[in-house]
C-alpha positions in Angstrom: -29.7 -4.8 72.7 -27.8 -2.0 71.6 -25.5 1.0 73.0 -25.4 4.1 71.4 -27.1 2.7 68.1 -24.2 0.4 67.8 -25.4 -3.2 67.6 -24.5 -6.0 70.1 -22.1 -8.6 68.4 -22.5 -12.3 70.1 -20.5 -14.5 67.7 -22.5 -17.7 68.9 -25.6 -16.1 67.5 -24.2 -14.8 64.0 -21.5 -17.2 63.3 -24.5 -19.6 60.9 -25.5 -16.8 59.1 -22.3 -15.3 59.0 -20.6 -18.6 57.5 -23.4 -18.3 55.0 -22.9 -14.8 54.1 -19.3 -14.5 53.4 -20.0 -17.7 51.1 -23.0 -15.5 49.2 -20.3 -12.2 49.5 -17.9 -14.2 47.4 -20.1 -15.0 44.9 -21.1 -11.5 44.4 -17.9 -9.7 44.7 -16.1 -12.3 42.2 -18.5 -10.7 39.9 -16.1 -7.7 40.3 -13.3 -9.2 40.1 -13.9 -10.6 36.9 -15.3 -7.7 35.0 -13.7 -4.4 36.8 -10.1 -3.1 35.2 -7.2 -3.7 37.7 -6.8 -1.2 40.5 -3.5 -1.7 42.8 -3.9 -3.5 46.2 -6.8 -5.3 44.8 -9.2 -2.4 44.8 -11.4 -3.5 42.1 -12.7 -6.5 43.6 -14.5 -4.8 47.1 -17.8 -4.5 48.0 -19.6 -1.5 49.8 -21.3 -0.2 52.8 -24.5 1.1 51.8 -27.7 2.3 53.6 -29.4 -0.9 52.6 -26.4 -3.5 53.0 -23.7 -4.0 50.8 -23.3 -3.3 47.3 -21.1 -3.7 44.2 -21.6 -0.1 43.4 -21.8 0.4 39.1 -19.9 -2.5 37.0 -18.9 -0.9 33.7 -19.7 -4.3 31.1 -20.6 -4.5 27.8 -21.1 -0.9 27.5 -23.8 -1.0 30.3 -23.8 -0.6 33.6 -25.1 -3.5 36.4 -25.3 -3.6 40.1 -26.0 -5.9 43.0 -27.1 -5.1 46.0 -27.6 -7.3 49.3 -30.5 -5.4 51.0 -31.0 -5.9 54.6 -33.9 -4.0 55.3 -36.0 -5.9 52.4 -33.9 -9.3 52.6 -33.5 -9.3 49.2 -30.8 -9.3 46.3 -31.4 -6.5 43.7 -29.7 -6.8 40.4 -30.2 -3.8 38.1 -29.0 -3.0 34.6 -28.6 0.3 32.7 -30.5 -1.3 29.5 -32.4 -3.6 31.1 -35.5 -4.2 34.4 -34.9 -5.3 38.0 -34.4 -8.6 38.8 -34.8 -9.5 43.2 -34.1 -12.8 45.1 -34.9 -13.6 48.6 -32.3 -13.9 51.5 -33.4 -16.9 53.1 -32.4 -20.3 54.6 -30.9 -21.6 51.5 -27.7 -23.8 50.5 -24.9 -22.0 48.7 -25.5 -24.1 46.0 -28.6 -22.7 45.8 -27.8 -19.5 46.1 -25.1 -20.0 43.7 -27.6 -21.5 40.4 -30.6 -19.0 41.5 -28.4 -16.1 41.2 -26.8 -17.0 37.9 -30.1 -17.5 36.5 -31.4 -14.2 37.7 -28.4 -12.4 35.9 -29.1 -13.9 32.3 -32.6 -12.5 33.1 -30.8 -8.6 33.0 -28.6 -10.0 30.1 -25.5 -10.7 32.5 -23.6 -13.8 31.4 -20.4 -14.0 33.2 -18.6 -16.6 34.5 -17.0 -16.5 38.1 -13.8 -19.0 39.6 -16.2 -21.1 41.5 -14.3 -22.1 44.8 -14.2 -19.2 47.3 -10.7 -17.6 48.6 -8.9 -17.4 51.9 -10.8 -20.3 53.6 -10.4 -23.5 54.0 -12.2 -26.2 52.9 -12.4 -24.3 49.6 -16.1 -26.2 48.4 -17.4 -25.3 45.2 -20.2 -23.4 45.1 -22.3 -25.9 43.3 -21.1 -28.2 45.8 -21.7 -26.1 48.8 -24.8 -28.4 50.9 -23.1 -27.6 54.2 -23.9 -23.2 54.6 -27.2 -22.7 54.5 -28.1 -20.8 57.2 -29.6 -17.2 56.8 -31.1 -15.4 60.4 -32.5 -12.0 59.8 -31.5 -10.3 62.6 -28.6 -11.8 62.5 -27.8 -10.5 59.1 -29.3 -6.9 60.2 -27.0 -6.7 63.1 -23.5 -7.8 60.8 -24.1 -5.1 58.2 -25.4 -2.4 61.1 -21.5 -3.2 62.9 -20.5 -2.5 58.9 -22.2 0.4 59.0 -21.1 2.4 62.0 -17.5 1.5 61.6 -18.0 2.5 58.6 -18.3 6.3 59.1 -15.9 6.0 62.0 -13.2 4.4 59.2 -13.9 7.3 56.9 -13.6 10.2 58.6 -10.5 8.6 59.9 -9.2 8.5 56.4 -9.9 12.2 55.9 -6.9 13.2 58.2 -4.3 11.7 55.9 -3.5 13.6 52.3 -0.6 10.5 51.3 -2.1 7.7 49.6 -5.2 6.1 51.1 -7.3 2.9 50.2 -11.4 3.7 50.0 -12.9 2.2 53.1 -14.1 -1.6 51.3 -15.2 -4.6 52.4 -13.0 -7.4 51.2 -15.3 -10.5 50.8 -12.3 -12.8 50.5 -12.4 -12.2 54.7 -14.9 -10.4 55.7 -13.3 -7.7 57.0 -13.8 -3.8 56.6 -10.8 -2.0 56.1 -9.0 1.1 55.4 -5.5 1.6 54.6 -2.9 4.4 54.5 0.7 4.0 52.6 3.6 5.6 53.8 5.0 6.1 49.9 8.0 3.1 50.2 8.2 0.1 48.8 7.6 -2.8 51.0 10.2 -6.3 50.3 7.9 -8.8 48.9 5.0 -10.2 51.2 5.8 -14.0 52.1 2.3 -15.4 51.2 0.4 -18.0 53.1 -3.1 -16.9 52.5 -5.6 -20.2 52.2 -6.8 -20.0 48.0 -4.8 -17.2 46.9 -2.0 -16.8 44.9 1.3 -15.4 45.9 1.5 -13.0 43.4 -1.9 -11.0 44.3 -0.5 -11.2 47.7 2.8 -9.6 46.8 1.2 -7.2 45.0 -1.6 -6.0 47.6 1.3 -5.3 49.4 3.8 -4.0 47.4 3.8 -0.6 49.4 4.4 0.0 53.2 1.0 0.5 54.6 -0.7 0.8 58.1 -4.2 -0.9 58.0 -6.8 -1.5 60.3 -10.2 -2.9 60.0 -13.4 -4.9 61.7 -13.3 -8.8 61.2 -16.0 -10.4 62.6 -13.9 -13.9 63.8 -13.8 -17.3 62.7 -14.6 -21.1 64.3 -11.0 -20.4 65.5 -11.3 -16.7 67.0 -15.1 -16.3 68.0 -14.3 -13.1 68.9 -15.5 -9.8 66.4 -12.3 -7.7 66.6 -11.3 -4.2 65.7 -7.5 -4.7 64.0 -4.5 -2.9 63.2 -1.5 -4.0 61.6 2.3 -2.6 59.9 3.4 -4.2 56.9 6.3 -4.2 57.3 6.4 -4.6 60.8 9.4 -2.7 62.4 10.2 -4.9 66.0 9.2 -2.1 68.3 5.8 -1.5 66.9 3.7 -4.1 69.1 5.6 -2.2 71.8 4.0 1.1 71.6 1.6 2.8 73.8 -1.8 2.3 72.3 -6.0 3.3 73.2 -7.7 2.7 74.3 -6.6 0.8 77.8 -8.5 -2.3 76.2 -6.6 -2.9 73.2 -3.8 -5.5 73.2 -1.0 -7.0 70.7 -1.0 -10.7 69.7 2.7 -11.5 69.2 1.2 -14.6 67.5 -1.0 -12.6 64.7 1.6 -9.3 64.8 -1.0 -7.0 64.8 -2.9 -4.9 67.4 -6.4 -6.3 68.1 -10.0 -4.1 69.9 -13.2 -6.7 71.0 -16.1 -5.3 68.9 -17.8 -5.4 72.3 -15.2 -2.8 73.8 -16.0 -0.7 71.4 -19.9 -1.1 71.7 -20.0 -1.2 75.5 -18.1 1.8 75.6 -19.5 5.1 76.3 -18.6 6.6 73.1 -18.0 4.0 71.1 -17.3 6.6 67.7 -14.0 8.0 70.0 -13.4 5.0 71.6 -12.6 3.9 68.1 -11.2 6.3 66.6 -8.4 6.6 69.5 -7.4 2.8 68.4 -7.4 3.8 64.7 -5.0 6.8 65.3 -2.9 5.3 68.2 -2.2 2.2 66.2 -1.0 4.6 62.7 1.3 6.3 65.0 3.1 3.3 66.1 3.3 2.1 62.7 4.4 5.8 61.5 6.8 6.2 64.3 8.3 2.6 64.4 8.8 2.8 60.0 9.7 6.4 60.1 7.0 7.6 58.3 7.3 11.5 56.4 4.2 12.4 58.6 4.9 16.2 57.9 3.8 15.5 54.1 1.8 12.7 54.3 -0.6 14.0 57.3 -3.1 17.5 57.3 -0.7 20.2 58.8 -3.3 22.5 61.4 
């Protein structure tokens, strides 16, 4: 069921096909991150919301341009080329591995012959993809109802952005977590990020954050957390930021994660779930604004 055309999230029932998914997102966006130029924070490497599913968007290569598409409402993956036809495979009840050598083949059929790292990021066990026998799951409605979430806190994500003339990241889905997420910089340097993330190196860490930011973002929970959560975090994190008043009346602060957390299902069981949303995404930049002493006069649309 669904409230206000936004999905109903129950972890229990997505968590297989989610598992499956983030391993098949990998794949896909590493693709990016092989071929696309550098952008700061990582940009380069995101995927996209699209009115299908999600999407690489255009990959400049070779003097071409190639695309891949995960399409939702066809369960299929489309790869096109500029030069070249349409190749499709089906999303179904496969094994990564599977996945992983069908796909490859499929791209030499558009003339795409790149290679990718071939463990995933930021998880642990970090299987290759060859090797991957254990996520094989794919549920259709399953998959519909991850990318719809995508989708709706998608436009709330972007018109939130649209406030803010400072620096601000596009609203991208990071396949090394699986999360949507949207990011505003306050124009100061941030002292260099610690680490710690599962597969990644310190100094793409260090970099991504590089600048003091406010970010927030839709996760859809882990084996660990089977909870999909709305988030909101300072980097750095002044002391009284988890202390700050924040909407709506739901939303709490984990002194364990340092960041501000929203249940999906607040959100979606809410009467408007669009403002219900969009008072945690502004609440939660204000503490971080406030609490860093942010320039909001020049970074934020003066009415």
């Amino acid at each position: 069921m669904t409230k206000n055309n936004w999905p109903a999230l129950d972890f229990s029932e997505i968590q297989d096909t989610m598992e499956t998914l983030h391993q098949w997102i990998q794949i896909v966006g590493k693709l990016r991150l092989r071929t696309m130029p550098w952008q700061n924070h990582s940009w380069h490497t995101t995927l996209y919301i699209t009115t299908n599913g999600f999407s690489t968007h255009g990959i400049p290569h070779n003097g071409r341009i190639f695309q891949v598409e995960f399409d939702f409402k066809k369960h299929q993956i489309i790869m096109q080329c500029s030069n070249a036809g349409v190749q499709t495979m089906d999303l179904k009840e496969q094994t990564v591995a599977e996945f992983y050598n069908e796909f490859f083949e499929k791209l030499k059929q558009i003339d795409v012959n790149i290679k990718i790292h071939p463990r995933p990021n930021e998880m642990e066990p970090a299987i290759p993809f060859a090797e991957n026998h254990v996520n094989k799951h794919y549920n259709p409605e399953a998959a519909v109802k991850i990318w719809q979430a995508m989708l709706k806190a998608n436009g709330v994500f972007n018109e939130f952005r649209t406030d803010f003339v400072g620096k601000a990241s596009p609203v991208h889905l990071f396949w090394g977590a699986f999360d949507l997420a949207v990011t505003r910089f306050s124009r100061k340097p941030a002292p260099l990020h610690p680490g710690g993330m599962p597969n990644m190196s310190l100094e793409v860490m260090q970099e991504a954050y590089s600048q003091e930011v406010s970010s927030a973002g839709l996760w859809l929970g882990s084996r660990d957390s089977p909870m999909p959560m709305f988030y909101a975090y300072a980097y750095p994190s002044d002391p009284e930021f988890g202390k700050q008043k924040i909407q709506p009346e739901q939303a709490f602060w984990s002194e364990d994660m340092g960041e501000y957390f929203l249940k999906y299902e607040d959100v979606q069981q809410s009467d408007d779930p669009e403002q219900t949303l969009r008072d945690f995404l502004q609440t939660t930049y204000e503490a971080a604004a406030k609490t860093s002493g942010w320039d909001r006069e020049a970074l934020e649309k003066q009415s």
